[in-house]
N, C-alpha and C positions, 0 to 999 in steps of 0.2 A: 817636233818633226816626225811625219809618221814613216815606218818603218817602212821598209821595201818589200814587196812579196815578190821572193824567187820564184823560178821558173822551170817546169820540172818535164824531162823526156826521157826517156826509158828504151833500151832494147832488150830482150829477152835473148839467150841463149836456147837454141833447138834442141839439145842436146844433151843438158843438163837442166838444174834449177836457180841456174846463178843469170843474173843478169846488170847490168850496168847503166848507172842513175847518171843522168849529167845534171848537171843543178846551173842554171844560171842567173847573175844580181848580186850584187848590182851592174851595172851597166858596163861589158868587158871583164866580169869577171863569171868564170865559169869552174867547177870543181863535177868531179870526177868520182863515184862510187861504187863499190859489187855491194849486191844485195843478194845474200842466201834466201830463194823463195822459202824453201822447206820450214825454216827460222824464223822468217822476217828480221833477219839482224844487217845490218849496213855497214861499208868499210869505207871510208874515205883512201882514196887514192892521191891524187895529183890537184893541184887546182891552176888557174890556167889565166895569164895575165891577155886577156882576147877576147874572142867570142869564137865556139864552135858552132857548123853551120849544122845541126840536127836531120836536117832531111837528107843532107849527102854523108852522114856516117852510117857504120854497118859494127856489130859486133860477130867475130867468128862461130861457127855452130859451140864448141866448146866451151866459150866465154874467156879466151886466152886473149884473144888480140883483137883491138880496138882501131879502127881503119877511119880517122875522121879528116874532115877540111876543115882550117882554122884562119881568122881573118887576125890580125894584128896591128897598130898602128906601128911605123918604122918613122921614129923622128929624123933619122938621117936624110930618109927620101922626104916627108913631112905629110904620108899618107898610110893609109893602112893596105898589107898586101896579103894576097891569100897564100896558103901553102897548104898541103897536106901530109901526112904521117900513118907510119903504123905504127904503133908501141903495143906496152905489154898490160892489157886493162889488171886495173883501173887507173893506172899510171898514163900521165901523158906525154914524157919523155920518150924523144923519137929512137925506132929501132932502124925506122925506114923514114925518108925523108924526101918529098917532092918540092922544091924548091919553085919560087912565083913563074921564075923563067921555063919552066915543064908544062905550065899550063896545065896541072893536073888539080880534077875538082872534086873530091875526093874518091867515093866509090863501093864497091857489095862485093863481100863475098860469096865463091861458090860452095867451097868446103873447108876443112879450118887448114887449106894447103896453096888453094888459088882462089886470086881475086879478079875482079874485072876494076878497072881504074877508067873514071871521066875527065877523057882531056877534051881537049882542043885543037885543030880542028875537029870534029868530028867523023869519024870513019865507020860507024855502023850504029844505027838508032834503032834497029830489030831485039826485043826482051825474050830469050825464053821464059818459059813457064815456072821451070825446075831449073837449079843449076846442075843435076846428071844429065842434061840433054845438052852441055856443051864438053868438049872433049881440051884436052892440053894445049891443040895446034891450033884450037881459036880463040884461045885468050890474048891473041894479040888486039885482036880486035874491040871497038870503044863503047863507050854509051853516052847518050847526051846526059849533063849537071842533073838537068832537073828530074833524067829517068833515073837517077840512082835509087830513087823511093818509091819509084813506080814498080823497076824490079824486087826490092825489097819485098814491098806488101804481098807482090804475088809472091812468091816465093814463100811468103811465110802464111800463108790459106788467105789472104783478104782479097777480091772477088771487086774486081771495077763493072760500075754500068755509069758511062759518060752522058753526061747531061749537057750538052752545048747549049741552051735554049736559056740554062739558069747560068749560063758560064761556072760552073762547077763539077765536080767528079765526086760520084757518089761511089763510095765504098762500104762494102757490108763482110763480117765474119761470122761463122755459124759455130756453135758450139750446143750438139744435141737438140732443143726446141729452143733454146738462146739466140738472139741476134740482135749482132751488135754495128751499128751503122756510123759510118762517117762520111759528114757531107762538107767537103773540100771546094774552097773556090780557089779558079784557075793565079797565077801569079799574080797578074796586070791587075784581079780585086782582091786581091786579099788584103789589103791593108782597108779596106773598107767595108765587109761584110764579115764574122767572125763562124769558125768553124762550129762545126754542130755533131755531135754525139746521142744518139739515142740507144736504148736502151730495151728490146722488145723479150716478148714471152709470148710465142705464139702470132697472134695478131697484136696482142696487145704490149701498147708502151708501157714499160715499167719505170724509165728516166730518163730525160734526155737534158741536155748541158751544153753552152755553148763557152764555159766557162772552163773545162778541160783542156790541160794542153796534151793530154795522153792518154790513151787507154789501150786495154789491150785484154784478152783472157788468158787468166794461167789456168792452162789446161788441166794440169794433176790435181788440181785443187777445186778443181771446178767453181773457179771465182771469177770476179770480174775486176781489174785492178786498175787504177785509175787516178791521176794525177791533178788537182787542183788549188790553189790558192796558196802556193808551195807546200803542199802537204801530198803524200799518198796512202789513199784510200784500197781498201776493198772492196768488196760485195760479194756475198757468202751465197751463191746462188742452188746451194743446197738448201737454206732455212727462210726463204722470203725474200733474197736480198739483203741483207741486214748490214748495213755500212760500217765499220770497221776502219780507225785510224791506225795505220801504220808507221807512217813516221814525218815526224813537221822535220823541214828542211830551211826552216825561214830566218833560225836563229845562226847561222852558220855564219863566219868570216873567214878571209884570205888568211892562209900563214902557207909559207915555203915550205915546200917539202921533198927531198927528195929520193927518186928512183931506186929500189935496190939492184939495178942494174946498170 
């Protein structure tokens, strides 16, 4: 029987140098990690009988609280229902709890104090840029599901130019004469076209991968980090690029675990 290869997505902390690994696989089963950048050493937290939805979680600027949507089967109803949470990363034990009947789909923070949350109906589909451009008396206000990643990327330097013509949304991050591009298709293809990461210096491509489910640059370190085949990578982009395994995530299994809080 061949083994499963986990599935790996990452948020980075603004803040600090910690940030929070979600691992998921097999199939409904997802676990929960802090990763000290400075280190590279990894903490398992929580692991999580479901599946979390990656594009609608957000981690706080500080790496304290983990704000995700979570889909669950309920044998009682005899279907799976969504809910969402805020707990204390890398724990997934709720501190804050949105129940199916809220309609709430998960959501981003602005500062590790307010958040904006995706419900339903929707009542404001306008992203700022920054979240200091919105003030206390407007966080009542909503974002559509699928912008909670929209607001993310900008928020965190990634830079859209919409490409309607290829039905995709092309994103780019700059890091000194580095850039790093992601070319995203829109919902209704993605299950048919697979995402694509390239890799530039200049004009020129140094990698590109359609086999990544993440990537991202750590800034202090001037590297490029980057998630594939349940394993996470670097890229030393001070010495050539030089690939650098950091840590395989494939051999992992479910065990209980619980919360110190």
């Amino acid at each position: 029987m061949t083994p499963s290869i986990a599935r790996i997505f990452v948020l980075l902390a603004s803040e600090n140098d910690f940030a929070l690994v979600i691992r998921r696989g097999p199939v409904n089963r997802v676990a929960a990690l802090t990763w000290d950048r400075t280190r590279d050493t990894f903490k398992l937290g929580q692991w999580l009988k479901g599946r979390i939805l990656e594009e609608t979680c957000d981690l706080s600027p500080d790496g304290r609280h983990f704000l995700y949507q979570a889909k669950k089967y309920e044998p009682k109803v005899g279907y799976a229902a969504f809910y969402s949470v805020m707990s204390r990363a890398p724990y997934l034990t709720a501190l804050h709890y949105w129940a199916p009947k809220h309609r709430v789909f998960g959501g981003a923070f602005f500062d590790n104090t307010r958040f904006w949350l995706s419900t339903f109906p929707i009542e404001a589909r306008t992203l700022p840029h920054f979240a200091r451009e919105k003030g206390v008396f407007e966080l009542v206000e909503t974002i559509a599901e699928y912008d909670v990643a929209t607001y993310r990327r900008q928020r965190d330097g990634w830079v859209l130019q919409p490409d309607d013509y290829q039905r995709r949304n092309l994103w780019h991050k700059t890091l000194g004469e580095w850039t790093l591009a992601r070319s995203m298709y829109n919902y209704n293809w993605r299950y048919n076209y697979p995402n694509l990461y390239e890799l530039k210096h200049g004009t020129n491509e140094v990698i590109s991968s359609d086999q990544w489910t993440w990537a991202d640059f750590d800034i202090p370190r001037k590297r490029l980090c980057f998630a594939r085949d349940g394993q996470l990578w670097a890229l030393d982009l001070k010495v050539g690029a030089k690939e650098t395994l950091l840590h395989d995530f494939n051999a992992m299994e479910f065990e209980p675990r619980v919360a110190p809080y």
